[in-house]
Biopython code that builds the backbone (N, CA, C, O; Angstrom):
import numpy as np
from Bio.PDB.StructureBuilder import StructureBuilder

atoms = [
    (1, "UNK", "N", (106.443, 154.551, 43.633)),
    (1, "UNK", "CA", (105.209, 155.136, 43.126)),
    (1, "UNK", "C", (104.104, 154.956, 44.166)),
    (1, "UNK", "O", (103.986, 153.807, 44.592)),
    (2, "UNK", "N", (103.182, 155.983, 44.706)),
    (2, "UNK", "CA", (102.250, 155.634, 45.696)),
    (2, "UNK", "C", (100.967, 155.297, 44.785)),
    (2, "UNK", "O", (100.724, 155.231, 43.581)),
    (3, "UNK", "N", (100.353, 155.140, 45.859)),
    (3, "UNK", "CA", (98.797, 154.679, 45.107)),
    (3, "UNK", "C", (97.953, 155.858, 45.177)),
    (3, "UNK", "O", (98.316, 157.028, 45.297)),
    (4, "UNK", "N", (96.959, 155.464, 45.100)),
    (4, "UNK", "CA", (95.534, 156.694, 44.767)),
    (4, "UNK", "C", (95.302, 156.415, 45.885)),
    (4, "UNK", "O", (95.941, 157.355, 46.357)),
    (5, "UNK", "N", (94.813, 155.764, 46.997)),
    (5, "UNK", "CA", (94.803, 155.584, 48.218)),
    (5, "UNK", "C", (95.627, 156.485, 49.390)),
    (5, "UNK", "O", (95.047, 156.927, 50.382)),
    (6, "UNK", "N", (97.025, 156.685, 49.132)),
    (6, "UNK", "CA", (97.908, 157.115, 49.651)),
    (6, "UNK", "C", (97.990, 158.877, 49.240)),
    (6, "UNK", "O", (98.200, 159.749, 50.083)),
    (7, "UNK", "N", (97.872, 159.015, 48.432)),
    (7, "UNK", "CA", (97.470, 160.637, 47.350)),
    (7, "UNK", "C", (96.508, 160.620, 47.900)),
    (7, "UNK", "O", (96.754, 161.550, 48.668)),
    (8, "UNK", "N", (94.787, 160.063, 48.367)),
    (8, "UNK", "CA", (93.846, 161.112, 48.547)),
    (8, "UNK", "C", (93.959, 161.022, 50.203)),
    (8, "UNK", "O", (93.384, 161.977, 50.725)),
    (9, "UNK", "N", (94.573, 160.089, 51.170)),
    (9, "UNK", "CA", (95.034, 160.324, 52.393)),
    (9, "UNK", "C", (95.839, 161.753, 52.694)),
    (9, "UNK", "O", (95.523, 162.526, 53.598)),
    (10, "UNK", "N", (97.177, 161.998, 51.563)),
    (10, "UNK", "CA", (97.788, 163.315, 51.866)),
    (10, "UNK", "C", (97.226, 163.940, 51.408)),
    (10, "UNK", "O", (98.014, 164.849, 51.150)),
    (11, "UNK", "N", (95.699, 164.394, 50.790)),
    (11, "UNK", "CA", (95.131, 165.526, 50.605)),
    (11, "UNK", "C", (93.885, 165.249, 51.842)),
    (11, "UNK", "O", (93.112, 166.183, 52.057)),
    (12, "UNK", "N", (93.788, 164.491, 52.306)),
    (12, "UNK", "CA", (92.385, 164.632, 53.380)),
    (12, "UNK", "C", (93.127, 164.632, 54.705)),
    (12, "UNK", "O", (92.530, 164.563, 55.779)),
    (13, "UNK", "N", (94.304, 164.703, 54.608)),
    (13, "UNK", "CA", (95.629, 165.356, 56.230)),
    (13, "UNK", "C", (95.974, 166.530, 55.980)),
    (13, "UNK", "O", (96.074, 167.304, 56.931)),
    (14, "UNK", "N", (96.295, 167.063, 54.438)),
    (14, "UNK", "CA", (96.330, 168.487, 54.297)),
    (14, "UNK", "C", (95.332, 169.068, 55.077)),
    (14, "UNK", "O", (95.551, 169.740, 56.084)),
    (15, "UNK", "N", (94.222, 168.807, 54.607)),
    (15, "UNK", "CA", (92.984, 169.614, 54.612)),
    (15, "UNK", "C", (92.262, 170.048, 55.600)),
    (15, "UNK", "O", (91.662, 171.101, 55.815)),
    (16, "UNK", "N", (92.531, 168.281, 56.635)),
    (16, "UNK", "CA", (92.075, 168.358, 58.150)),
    (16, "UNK", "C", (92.730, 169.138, 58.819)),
    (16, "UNK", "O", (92.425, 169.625, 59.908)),
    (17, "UNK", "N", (93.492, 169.267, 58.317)),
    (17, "UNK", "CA", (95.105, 170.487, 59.146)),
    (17, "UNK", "C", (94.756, 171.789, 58.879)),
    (17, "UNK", "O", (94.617, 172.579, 59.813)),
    (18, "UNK", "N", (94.566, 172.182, 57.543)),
    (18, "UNK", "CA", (93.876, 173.735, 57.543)),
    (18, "UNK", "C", (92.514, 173.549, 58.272)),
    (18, "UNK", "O", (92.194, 174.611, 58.806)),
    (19, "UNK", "N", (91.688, 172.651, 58.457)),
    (19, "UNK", "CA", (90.262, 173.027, 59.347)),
    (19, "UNK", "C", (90.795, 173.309, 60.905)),
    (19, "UNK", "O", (90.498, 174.264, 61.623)),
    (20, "UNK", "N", (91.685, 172.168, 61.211)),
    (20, "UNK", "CA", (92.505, 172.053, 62.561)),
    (20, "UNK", "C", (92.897, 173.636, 63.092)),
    (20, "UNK", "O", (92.452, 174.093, 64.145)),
    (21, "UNK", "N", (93.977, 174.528, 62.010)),
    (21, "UNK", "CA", (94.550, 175.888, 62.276)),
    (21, "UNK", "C", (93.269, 176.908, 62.414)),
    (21, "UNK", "O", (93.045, 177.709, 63.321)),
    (22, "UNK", "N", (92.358, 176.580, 61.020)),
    (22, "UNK", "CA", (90.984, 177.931, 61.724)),
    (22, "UNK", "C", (90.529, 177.411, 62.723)),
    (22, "UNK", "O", (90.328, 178.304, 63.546)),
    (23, "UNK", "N", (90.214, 176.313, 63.163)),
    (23, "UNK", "CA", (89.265, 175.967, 64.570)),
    (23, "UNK", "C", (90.311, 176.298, 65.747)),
    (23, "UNK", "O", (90.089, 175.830, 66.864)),
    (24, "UNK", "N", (91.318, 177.005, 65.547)),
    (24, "UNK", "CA", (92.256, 176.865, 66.710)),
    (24, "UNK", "C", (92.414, 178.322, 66.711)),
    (24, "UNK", "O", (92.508, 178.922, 67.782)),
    (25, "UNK", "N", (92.470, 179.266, 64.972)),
    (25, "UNK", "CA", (92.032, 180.469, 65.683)),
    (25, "UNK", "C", (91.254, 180.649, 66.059)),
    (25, "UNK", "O", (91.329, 181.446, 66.994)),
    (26, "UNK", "N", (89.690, 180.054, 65.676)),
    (26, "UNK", "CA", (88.092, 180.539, 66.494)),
    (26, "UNK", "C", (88.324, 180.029, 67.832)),
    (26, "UNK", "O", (87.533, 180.489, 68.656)),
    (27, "UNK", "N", (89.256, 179.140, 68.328)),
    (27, "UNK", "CA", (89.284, 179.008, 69.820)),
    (27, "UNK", "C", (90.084, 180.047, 70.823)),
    (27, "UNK", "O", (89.903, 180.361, 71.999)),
    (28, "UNK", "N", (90.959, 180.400, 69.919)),
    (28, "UNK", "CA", (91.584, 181.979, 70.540)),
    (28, "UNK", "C", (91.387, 183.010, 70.438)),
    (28, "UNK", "O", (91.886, 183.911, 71.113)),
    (29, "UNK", "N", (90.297, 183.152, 69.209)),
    (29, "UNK", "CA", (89.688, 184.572, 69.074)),
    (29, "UNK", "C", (88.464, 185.118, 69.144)),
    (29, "UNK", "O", (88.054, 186.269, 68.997)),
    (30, "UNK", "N", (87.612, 183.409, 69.560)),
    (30, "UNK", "CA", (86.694, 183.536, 69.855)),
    (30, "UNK", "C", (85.380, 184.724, 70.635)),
    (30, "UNK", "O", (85.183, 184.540, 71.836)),
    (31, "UNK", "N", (84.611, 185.791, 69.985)),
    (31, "UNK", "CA", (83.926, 186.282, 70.532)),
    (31, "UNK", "C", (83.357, 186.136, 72.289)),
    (31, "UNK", "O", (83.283, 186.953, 73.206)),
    (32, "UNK", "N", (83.050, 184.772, 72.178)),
    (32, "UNK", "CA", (82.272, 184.663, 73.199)),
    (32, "UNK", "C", (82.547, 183.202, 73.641)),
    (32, "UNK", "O", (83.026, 182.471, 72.774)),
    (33, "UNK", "N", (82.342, 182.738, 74.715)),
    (33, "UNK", "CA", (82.538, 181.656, 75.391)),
    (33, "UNK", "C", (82.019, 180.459, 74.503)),
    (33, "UNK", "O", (82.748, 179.468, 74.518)),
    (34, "UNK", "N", (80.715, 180.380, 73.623)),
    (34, "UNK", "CA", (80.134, 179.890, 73.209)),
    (34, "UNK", "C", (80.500, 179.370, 71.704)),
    (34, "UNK", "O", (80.065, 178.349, 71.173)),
    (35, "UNK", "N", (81.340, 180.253, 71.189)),
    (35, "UNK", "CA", (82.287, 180.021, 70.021)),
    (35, "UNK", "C", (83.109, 179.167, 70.623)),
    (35, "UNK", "O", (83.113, 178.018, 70.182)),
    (36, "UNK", "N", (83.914, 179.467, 71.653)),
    (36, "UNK", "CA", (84.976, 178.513, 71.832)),
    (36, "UNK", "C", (84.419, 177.205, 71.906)),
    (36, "UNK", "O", (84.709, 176.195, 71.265)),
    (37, "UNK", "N", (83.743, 177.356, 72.616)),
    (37, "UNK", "CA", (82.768, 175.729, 72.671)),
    (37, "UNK", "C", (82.849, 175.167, 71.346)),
    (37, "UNK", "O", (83.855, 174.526, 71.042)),
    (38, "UNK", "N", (82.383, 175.248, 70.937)),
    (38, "UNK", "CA", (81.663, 175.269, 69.553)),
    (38, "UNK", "C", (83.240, 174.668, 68.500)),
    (38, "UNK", "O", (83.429, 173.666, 67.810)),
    (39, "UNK", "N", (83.884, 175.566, 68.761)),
    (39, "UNK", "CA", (85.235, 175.471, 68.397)),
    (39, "UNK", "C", (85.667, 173.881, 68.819)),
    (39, "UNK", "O", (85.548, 172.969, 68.002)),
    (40, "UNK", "N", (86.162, 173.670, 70.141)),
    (40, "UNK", "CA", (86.694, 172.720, 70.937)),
    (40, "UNK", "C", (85.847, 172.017, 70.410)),
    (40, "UNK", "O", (85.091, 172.978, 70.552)),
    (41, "UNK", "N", (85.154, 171.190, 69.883)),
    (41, "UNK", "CA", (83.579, 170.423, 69.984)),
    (41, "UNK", "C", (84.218, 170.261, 68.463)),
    (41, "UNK", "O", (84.899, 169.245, 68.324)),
    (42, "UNK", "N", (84.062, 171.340, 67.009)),
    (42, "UNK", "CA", (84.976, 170.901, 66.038)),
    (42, "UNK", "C", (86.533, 170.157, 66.046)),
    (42, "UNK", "O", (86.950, 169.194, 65.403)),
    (43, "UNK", "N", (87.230, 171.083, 67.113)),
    (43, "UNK", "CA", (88.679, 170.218, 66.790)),
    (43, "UNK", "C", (88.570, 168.657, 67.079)),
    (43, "UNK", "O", (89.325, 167.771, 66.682)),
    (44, "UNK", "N", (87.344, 168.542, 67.938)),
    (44, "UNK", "CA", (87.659, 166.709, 68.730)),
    (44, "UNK", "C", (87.039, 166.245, 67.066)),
    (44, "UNK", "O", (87.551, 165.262, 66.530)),
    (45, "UNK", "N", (85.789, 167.121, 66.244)),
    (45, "UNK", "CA", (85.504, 165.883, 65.093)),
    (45, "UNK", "C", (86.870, 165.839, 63.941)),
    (45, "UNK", "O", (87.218, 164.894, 63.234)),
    (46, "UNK", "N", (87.578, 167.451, 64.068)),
    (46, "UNK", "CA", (88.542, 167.314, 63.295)),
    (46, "UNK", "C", (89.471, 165.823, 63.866)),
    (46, "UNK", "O", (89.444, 164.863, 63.096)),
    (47, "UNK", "N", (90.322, 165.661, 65.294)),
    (47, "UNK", "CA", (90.758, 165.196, 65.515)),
    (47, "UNK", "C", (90.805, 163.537, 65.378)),
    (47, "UNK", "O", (91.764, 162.766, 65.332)),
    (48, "UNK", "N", (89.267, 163.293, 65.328)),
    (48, "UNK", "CA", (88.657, 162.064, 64.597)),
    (48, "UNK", "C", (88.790, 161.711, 63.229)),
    (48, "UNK", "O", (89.357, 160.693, 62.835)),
    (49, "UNK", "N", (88.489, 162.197, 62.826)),
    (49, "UNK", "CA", (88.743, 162.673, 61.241)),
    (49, "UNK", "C", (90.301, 162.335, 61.038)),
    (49, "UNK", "O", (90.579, 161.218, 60.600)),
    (50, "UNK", "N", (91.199, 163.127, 61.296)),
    (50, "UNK", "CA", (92.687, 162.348, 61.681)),
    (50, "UNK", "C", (92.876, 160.894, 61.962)),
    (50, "UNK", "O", (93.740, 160.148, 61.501)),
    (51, "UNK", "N", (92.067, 160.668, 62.669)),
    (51, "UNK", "CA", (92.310, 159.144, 63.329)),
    (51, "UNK", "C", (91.898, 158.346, 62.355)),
    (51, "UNK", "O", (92.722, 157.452, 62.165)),
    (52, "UNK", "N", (90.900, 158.280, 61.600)),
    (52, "UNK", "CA", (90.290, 157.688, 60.777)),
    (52, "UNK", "C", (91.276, 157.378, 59.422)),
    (52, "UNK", "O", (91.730, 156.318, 58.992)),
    (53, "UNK", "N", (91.420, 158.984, 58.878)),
    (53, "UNK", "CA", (92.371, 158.765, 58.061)),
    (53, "UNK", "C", (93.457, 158.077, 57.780)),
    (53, "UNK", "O", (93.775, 157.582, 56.699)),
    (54, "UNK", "N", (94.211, 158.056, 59.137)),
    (54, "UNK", "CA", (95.299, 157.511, 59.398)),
    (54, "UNK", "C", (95.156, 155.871, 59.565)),
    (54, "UNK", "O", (96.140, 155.139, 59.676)),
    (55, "UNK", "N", (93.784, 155.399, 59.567)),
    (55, "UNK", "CA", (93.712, 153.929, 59.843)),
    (55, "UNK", "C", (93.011, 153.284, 58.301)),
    (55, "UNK", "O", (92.802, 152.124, 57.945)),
    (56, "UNK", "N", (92.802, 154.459, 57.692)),
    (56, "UNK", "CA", (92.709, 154.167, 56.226)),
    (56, "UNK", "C", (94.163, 154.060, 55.521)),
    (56, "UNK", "O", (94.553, 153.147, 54.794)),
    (57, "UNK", "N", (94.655, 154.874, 55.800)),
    (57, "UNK", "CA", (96.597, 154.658, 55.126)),
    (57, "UNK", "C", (97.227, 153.857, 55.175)),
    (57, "UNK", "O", (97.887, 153.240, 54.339)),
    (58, "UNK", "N", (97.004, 153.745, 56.741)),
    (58, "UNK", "CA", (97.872, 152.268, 57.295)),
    (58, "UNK", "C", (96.924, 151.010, 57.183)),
    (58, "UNK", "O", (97.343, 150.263, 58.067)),
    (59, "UNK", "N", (96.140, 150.551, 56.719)),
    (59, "UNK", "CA", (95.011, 149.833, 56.626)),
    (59, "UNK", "C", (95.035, 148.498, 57.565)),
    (59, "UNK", "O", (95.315, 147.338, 57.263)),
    (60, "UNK", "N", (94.515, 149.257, 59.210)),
    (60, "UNK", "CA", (94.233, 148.611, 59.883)),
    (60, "UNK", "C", (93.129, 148.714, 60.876)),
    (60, "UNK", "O", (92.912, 149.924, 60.816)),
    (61, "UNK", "N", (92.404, 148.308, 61.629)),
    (61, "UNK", "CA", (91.044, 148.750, 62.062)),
    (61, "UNK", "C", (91.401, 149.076, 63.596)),
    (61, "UNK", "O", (90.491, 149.275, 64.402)),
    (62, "UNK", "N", (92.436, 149.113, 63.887)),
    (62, "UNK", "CA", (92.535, 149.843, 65.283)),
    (62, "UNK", "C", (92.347, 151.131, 65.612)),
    (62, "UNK", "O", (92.059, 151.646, 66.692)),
    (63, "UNK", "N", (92.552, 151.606, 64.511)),
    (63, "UNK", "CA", (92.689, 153.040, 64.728)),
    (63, "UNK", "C", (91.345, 153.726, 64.643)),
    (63, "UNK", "O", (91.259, 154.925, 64.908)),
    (64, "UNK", "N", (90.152, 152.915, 64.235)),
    (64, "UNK", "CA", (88.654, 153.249, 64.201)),
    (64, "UNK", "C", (88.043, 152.834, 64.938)),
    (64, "UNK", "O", (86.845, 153.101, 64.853)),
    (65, "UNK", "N", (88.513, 151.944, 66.080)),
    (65, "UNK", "CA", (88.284, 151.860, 67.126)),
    (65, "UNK", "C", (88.605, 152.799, 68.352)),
    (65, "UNK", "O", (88.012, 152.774, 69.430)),
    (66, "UNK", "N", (89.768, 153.729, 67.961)),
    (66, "UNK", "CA", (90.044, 154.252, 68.456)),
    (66, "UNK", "C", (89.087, 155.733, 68.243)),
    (66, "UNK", "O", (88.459, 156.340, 69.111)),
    (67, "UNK", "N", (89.200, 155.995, 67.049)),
    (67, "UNK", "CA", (88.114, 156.987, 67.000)),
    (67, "UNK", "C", (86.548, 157.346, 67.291)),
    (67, "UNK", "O", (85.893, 158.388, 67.311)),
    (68, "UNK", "N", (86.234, 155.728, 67.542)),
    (68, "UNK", "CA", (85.175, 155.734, 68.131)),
    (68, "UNK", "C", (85.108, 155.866, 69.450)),
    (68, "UNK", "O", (83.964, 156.154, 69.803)),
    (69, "UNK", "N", (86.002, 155.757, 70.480)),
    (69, "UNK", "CA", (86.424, 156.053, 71.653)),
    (69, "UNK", "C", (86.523, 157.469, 71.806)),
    (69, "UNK", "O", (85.809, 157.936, 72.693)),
    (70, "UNK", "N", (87.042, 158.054, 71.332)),
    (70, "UNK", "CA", (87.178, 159.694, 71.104)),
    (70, "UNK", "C", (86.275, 160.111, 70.274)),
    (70, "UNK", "O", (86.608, 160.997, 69.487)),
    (71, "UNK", "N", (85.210, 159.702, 70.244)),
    (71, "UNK", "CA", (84.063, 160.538, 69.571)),
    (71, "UNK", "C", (83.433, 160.112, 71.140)),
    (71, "UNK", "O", (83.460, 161.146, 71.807)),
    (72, "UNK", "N", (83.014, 159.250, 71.762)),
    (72, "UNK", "CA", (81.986, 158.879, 72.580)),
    (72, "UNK", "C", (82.772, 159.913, 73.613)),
    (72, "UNK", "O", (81.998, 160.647, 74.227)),
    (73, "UNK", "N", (84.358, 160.116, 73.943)),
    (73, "UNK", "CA", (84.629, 161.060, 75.162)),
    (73, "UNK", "C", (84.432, 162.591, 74.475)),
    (73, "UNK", "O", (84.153, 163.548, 75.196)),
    (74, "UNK", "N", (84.548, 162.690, 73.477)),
    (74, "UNK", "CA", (84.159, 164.005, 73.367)),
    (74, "UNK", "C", (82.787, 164.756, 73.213)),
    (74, "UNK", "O", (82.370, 165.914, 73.247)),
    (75, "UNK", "N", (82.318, 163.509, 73.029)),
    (75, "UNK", "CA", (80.592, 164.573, 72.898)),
    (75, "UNK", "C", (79.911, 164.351, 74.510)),
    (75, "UNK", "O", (78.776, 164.611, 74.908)),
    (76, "UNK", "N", (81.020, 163.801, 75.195)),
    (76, "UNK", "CA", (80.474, 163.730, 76.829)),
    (76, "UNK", "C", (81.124, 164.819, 77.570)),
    (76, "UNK", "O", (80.678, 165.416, 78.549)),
    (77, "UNK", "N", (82.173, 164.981, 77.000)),
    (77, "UNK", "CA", (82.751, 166.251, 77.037)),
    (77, "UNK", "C", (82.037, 167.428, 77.044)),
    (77, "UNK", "O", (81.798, 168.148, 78.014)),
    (78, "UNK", "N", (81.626, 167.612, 75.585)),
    (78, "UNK", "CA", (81.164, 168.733, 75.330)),
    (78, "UNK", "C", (79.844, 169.394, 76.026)),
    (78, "UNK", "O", (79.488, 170.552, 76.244)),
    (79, "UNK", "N", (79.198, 167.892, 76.311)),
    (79, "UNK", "CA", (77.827, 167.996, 76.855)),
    (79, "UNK", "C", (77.965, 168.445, 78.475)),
    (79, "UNK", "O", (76.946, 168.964, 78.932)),
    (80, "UNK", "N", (78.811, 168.341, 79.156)),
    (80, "UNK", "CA", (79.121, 168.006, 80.311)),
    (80, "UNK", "C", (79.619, 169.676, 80.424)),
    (80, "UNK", "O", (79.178, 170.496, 81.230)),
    (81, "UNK", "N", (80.518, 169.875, 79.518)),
    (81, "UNK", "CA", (80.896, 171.766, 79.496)),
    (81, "UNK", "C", (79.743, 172.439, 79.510)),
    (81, "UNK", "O", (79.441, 173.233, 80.400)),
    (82, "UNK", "N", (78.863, 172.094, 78.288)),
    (82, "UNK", "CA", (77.492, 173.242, 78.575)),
    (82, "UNK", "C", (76.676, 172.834, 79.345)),
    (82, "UNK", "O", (75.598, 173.424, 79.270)),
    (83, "UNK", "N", (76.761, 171.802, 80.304)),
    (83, "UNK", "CA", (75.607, 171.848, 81.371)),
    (83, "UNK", "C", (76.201, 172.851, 81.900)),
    (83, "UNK", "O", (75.605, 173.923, 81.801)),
    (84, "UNK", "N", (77.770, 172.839, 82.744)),
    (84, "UNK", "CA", (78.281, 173.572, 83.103)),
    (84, "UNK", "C", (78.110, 175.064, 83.044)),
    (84, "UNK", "O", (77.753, 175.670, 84.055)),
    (85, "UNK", "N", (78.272, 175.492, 82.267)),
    (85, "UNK", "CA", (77.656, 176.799, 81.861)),
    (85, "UNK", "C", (76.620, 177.348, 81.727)),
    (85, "UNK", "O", (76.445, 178.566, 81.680)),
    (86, "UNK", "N", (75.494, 176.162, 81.619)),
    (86, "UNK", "CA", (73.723, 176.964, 81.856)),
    (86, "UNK", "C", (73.261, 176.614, 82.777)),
    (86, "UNK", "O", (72.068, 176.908, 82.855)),
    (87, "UNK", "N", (73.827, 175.856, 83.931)),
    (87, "UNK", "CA", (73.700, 175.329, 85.375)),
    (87, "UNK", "C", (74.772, 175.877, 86.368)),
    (87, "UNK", "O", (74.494, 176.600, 87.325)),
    (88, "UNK", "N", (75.756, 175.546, 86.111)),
    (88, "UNK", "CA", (76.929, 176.160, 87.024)),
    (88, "UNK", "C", (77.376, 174.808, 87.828)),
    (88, "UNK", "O", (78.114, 174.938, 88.804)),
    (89, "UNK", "N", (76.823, 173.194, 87.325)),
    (89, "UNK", "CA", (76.904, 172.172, 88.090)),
    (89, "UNK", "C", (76.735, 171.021, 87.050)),
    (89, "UNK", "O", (75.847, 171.202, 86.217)),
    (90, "UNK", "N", (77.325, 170.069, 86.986)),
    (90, "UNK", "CA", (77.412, 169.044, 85.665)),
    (90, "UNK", "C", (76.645, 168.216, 86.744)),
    (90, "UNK", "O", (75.627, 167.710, 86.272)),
    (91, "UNK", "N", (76.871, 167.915, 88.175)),
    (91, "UNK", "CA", (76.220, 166.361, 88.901)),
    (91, "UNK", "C", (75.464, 167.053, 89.401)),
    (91, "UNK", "O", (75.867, 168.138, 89.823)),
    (92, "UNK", "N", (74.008, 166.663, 89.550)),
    (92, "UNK", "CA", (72.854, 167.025, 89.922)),
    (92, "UNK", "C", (72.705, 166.259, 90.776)),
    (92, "UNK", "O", (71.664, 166.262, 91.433)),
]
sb = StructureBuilder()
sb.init_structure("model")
sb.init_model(0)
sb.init_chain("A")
sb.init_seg("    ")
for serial, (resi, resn, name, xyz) in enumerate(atoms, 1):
    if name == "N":
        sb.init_residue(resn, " ", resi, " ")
    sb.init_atom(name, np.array(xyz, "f"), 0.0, 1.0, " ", f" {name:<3s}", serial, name[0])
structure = sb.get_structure()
């Protein structure tokens, strides 16, 4: 028998997974460069979101350490892409 813990984990991995598949078509069907961005920039919080979950299931705190690692590279990421693109140069 699982717990209520374990039941609302496989509905918040369902779910991250359908956000995961549309953010992956807006990254391939993206209008404009700026969607994709935008896109890529969702899958890393989706991808967090995963991580998290997964360290709620297994109930251990590594794994939110880990997501905090991959939140800090991805929004340096992201920031670092659109200098790129409204500069043409990330190191000044």
């Amino acid at each position: 028998m699982t717990g209520t813990i374990e039941i609302a984990c496989m509905v918040a991995l369902a779910a991250i997974a359908v956000a995961a598949l549309l953010n992956l078509y807006r990254l391939v069907v993206g209008p404009d460069v700026l969607d994709r961005i935008l896109a890529l920039d969702t899958m890393v919080i989706n991808a967090i979101a995963l991580i998290v979950v997964m360290g709620v299931w297994y109930g251990t705190a590594i794994y939110f350490e880990a997501a905090l690692l991959f939140a800090m590279v991805g929004f340096l990421t992201t920031v670092a892409f659109c200098k790129y693109l409204l500069r043409g140069d990330v190191i000044e």
